[in-house]
C-alpha positions as CSV (number, residue, x, y, z in Angstrom):
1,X,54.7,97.0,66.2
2,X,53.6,96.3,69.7
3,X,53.6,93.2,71.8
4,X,52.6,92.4,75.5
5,X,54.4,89.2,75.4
6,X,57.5,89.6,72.8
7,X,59.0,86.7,71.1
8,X,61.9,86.1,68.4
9,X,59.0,83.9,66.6
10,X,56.5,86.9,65.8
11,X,58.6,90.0,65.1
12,X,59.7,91.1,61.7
13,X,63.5,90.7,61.6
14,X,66.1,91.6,59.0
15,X,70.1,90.9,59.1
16,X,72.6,93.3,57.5
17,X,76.0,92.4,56.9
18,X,79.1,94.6,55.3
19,X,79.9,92.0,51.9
20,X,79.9,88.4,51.5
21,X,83.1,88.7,49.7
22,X,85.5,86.6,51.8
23,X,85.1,83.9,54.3
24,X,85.9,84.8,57.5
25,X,85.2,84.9,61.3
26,X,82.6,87.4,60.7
27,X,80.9,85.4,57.8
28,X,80.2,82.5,60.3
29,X,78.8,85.0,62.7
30,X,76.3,85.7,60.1
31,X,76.2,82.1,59.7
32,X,74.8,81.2,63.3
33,X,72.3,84.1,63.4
34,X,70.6,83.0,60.0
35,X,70.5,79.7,61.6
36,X,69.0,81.7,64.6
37,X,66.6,83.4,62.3
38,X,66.1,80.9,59.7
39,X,63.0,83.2,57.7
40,X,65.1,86.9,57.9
41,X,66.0,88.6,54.9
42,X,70.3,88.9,54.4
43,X,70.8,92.6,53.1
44,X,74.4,93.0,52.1
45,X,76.8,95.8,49.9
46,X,77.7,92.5,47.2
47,X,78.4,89.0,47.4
48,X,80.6,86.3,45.6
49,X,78.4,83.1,44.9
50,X,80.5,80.4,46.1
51,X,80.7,82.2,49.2
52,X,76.7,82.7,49.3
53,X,75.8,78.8,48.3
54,X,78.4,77.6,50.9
55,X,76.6,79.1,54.0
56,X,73.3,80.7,52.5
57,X,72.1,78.5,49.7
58,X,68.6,78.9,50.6
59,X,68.2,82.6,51.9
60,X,66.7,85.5,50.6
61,X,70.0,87.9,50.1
62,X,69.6,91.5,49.1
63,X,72.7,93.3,47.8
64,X,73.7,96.9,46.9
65,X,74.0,98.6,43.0
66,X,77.3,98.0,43.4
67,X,76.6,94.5,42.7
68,X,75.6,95.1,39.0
69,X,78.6,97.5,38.9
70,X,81.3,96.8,36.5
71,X,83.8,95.4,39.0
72,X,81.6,95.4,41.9
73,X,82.2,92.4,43.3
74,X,85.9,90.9,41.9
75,X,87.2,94.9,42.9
76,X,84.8,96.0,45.6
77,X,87.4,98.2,46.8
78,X,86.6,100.7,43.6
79,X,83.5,101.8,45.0
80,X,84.7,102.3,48.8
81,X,83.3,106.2,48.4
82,X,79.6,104.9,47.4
83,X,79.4,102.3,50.1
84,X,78.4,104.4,53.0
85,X,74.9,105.7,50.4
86,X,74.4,102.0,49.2
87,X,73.9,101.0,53.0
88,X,71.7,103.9,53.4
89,X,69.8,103.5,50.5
90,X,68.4,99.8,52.1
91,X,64.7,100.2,53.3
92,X,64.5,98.3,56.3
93,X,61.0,100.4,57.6
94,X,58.9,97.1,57.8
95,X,61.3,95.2,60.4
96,X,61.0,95.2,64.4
97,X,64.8,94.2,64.6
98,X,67.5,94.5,62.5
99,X,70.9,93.2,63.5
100,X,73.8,94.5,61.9
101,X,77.2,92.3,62.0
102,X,79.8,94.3,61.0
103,X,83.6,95.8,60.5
104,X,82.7,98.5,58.7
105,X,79.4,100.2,56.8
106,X,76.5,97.7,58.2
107,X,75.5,99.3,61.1
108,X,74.9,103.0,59.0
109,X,71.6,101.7,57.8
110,X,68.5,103.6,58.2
111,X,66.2,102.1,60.0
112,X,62.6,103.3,61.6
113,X,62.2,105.0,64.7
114,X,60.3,102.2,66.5
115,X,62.7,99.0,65.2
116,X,65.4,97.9,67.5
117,X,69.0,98.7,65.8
118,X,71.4,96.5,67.6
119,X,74.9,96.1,66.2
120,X,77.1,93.2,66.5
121,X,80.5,95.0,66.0
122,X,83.9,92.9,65.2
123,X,85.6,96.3,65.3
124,X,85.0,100.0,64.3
125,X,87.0,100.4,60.8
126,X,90.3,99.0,61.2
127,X,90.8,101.4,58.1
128,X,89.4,104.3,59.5
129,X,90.7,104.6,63.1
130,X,92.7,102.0,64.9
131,X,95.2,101.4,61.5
132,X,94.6,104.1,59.6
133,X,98.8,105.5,59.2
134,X,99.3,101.4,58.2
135,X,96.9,100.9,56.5
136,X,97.8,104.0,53.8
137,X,101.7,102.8,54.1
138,X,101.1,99.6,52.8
139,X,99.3,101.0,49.6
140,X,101.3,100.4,46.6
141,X,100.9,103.7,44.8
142,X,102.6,107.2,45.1
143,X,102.5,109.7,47.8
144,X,99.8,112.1,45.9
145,X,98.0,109.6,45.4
146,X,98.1,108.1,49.1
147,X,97.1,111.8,49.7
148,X,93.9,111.9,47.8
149,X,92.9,108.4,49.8
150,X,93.7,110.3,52.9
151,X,90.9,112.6,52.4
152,X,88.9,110.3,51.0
153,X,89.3,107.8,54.1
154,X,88.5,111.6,55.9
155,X,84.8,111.7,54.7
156,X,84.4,108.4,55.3
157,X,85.5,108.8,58.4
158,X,83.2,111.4,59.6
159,X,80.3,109.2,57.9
160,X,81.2,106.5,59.9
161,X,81.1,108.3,63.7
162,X,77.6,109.6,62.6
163,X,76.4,105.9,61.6
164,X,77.3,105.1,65.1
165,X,74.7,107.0,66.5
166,X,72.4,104.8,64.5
167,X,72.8,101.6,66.4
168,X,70.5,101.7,69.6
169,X,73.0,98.8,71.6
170,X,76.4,97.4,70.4
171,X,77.7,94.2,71.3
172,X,81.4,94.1,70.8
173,X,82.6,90.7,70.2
174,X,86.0,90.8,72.9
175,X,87.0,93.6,75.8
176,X,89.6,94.4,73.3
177,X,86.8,95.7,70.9
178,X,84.9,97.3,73.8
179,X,87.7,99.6,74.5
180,X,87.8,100.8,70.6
181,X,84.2,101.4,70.3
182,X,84.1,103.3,73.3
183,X,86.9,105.6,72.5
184,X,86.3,106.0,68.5
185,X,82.2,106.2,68.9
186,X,81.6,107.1,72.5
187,X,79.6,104.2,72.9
188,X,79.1,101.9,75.6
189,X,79.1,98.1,74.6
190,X,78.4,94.6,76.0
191,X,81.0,91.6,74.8
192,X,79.4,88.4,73.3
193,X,82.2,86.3,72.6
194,X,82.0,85.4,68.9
195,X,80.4,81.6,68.3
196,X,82.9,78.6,67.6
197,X,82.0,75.4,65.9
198,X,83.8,73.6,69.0
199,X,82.2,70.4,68.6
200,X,83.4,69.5,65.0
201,X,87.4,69.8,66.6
202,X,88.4,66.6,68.6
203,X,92.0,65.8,70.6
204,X,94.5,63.1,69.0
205,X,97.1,61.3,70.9
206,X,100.0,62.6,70.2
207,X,102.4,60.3,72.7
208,X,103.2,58.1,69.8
209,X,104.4,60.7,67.2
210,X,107.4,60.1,65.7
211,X,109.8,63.5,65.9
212,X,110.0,63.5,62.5
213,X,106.1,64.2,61.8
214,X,105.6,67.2,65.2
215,X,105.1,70.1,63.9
216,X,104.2,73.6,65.1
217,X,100.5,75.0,63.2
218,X,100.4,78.9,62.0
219,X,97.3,79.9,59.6
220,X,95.3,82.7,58.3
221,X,94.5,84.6,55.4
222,X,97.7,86.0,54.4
223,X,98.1,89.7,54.6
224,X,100.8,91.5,55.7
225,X,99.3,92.4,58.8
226,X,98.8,89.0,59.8
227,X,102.4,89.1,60.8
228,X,102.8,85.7,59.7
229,X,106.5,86.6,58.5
230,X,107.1,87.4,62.0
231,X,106.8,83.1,62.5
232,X,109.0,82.2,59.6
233,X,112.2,84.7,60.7
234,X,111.9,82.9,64.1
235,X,112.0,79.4,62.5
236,X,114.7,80.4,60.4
237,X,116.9,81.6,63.4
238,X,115.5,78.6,65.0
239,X,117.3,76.2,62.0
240,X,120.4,78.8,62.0
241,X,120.7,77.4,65.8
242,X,120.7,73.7,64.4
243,X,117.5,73.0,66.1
244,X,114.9,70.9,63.9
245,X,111.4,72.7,64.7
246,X,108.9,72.5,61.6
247,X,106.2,74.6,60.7
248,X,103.1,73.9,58.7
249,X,101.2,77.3,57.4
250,X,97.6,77.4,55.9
251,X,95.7,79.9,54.0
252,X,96.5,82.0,51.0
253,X,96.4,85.7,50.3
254,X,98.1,88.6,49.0
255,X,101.3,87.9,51.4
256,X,101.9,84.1,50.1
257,X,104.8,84.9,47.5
258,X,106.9,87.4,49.6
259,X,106.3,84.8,52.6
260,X,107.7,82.2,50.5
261,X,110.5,84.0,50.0
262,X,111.6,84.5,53.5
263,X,111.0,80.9,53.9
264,X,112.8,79.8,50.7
265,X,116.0,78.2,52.0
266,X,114.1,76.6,55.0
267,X,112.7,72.9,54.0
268,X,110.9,72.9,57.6
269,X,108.5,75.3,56.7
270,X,105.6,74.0,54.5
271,X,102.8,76.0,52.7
272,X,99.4,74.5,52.7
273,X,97.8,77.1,50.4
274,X,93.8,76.8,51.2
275,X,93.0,73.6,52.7
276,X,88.8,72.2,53.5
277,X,87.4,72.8,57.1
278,X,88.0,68.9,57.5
279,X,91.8,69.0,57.3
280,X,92.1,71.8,59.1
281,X,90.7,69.7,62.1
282,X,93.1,67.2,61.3
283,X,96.1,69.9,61.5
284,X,94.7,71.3,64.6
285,X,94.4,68.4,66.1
286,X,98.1,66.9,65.3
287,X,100.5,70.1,65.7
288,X,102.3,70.9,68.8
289,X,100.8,73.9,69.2
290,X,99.3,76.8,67.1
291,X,100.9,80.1,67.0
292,X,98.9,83.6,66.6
293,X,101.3,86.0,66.0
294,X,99.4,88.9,65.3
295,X,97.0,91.2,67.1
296,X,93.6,90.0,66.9
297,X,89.8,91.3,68.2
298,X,89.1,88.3,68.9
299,X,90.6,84.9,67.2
300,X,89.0,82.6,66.4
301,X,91.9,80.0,65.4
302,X,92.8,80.2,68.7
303,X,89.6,78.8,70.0
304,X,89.7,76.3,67.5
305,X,93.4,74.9,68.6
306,X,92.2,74.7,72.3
307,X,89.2,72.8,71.4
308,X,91.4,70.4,69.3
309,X,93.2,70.1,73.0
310,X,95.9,71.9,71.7
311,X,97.9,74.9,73.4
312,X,98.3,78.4,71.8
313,X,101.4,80.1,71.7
314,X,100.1,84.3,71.1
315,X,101.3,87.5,71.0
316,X,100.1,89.3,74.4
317,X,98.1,91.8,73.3
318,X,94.1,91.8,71.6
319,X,91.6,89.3,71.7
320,X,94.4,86.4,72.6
321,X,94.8,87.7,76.4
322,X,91.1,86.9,76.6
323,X,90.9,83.6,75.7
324,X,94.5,82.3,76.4
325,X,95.3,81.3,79.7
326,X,99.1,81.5,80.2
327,X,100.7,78.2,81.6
328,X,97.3,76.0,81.0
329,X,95.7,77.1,77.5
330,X,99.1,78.3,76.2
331,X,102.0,80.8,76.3
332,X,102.5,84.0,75.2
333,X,105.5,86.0,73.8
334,X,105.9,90.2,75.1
335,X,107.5,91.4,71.8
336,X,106.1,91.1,68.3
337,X,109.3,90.0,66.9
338,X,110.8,86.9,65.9
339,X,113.6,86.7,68.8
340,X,110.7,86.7,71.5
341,X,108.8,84.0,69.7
342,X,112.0,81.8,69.5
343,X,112.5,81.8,73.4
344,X,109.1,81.0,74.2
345,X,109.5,78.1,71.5
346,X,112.3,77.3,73.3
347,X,111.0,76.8,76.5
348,X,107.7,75.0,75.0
349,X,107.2,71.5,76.6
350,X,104.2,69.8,75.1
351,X,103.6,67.6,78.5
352,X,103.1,70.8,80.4
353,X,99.5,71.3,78.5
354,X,96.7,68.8,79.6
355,X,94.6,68.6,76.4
356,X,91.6,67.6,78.1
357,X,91.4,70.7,80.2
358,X,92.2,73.0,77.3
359,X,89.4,71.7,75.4
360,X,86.8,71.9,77.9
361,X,88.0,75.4,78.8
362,X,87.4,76.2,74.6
363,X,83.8,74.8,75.5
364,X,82.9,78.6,76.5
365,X,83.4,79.9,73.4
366,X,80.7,77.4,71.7
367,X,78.0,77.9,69.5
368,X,75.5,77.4,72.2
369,X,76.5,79.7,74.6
370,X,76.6,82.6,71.8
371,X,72.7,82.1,71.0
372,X,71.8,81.9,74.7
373,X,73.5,85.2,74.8
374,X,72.1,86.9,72.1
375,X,69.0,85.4,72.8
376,X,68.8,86.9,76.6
377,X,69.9,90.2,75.6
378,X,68.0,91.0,72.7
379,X,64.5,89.5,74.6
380,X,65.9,92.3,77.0
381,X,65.5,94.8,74.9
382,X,62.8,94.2,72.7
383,X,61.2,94.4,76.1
384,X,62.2,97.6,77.0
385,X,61.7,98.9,73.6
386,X,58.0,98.0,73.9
């Protein structure tokens, strides 16, 4: 299809996403571009329902086989081998542009030689490449066994650099990103900070707290990697040191019980389990500060503490060193261990952090600015494509 004068209103445009299994950072991606493109299709490996009538109530969603599979959505993770041909097997040939948001299989679909392909990457397969050796640790099953995933992961592997060469432009959603996609696919990449609903987080006063209710905010689904444990040891050495800091964690996930357990004999630590969007503003907006203690590619917590007014304390490495500035967003600690946390906790005034200025800062990271973004470059491209 070819237009002297292209526009987002009269081109044919389709959205493909990995599985709307979970709700994450890249779920509310998809989230602001179907608001973006309020009439394109969703086309997606499976979905869970109360995940689809949360954000997507009203749009047309296409899924996979492995949705009618026995297991396919509650066990998606059965079918990991089939996923790369269910994504192929989408026939996207009547759309002008199809964006792709993806982790993982999205951007491998097929599409025709005269549609615009551009992917909106949160990372090339953290299974696949960056954490492969951890990711087949953490399995709980024997070492045969881990072997035949090794190979498995292999194939996929090799699928997964030729799907690459699908995608016509990436947009990587941090620097840190950029730099994986350019050394696992040997593409080049533009960064679109991920969209953050900024203006629904607000600052509190926090000059009148009484000691006994400051707290410091951690939060996250929680999976080992999320290196959430690495918070709790430093609390408890922080308690062992007869200094009274509390924590408050949110989020649940496959980590909770043995998390519980390091935190078992500390009555400063508190588990939230899964708490609503609007009390998570009201944490945000009342801790001390938040603390990301893991190695993100992007963060999107963090965004949301600094528009609450409220300083970060990160681990200095991934997406956090883009969007934390030490000494007037936050502070960050060099080792990912629990003794290097402590001393920046330590040292943490909460009068040395204007929350005014770290809001305003956060204000970059809104939804605004990501669909004046994506709207420049993929007008662009359409262009040149014509």
């Amino acid at each position: 299809m070819k237009m002297e004068n292209p526009s987002l209103e009269n081109i044919k445009v389709a959205l493909i996403h990995d599985h709307l299994a979970q709700d994450g950072g890249a779920e509310k991606v998809l989230k602001v571009l179907s608001d973006f493109f309020p009439t394109a299709p969703i086309y997606t490996l499976l979905y869970e329902k109360k995940n689809v009538d949360k954000y997507f109530r009203d749009r047309k969603i296409e899924t996979s086989i492995i949705q009618r599979l026995p297991g396919g959505v509650k066990h998606y993770q059965w079918y990991l081998l089939f996923m790369p041909i269910a994504v192929e097997f989408f026939d996207l040939r009547k759309y002008d542009l199809v964006i792709s948001d993806t982790s993982s299989f999205a951007k491998g679909v097929i599409t025709s030689p005269d549609c615009l392909h551009i992917c909106y990457c949160h990372t090339p397969t953290r299974y696949l490449w960056s954490d492969t050796h951890q990711y087949i640790n953490e399995l709980k099953y024997n070492k045969w066994f881990k072997k035949v995933i090794s190979f498995v992961l292999n194939s996929i592997r090799l699928w997964d650099r030729a799907a690459a060469d699908r995608v016509d432009f990436f947009i990587a959603n941090s620097k840190t990103v950029q730099k994986r996609i350019s050394k696992y696919y040997r593409r080049e990449s533009v960064v679109i900070y991920p969209p953050v609903e900024t203006d629904k987080f607000y600052i509190s006063d926090l000059k009148e707290q009484p000691e006994e209710e400051k707290y410091f905010l951690a939060g996250c689904r929680l999976a080992p990697y999320k290196r959430v444990d690495l918070v709790i040891e430093a609390f408890n050495i922080l308690k062992s040191l007869g200094e009274d800091y509390r924590l408050k964690i949110f989020g649940d996930g496959i980590d909770l019980e043995r998390l519980k357990k390091i935190a078992a004999d500390n009555k400063n630590i508190e588990f939230l389990g899964r708490v609503s969007e609007e009390e998570k503003t009201i944490l945000f907006s009342q801790a001390q500060a938040f603390i990301n203690p893991q190695e993100e590619d992007f963060g999107i917590t963090v965004v949301e503490s600094m528009a609450s007014g409220r300083p970060v304390i990160a681990y200095k490495k991934g997406g956090a060193t883009e969007t934390v500035i030490e000494g007037k967003t936050g502070l960050f600690f060099d080792e990912q261990e629990a003794a290097s946390l402590v001393k920046v906790l330590q040292k943490f005034k909460n009068s040395d952090f204007d929350p005014k200025e770290i809001r305003e800062y956060s204000l970059k990271f809104s939804i605004d600015n990501f669909k004046k973004q994506m709207m420049n470059f993929i007008k662009e491209h359409q262009e040149e494509k014509e």
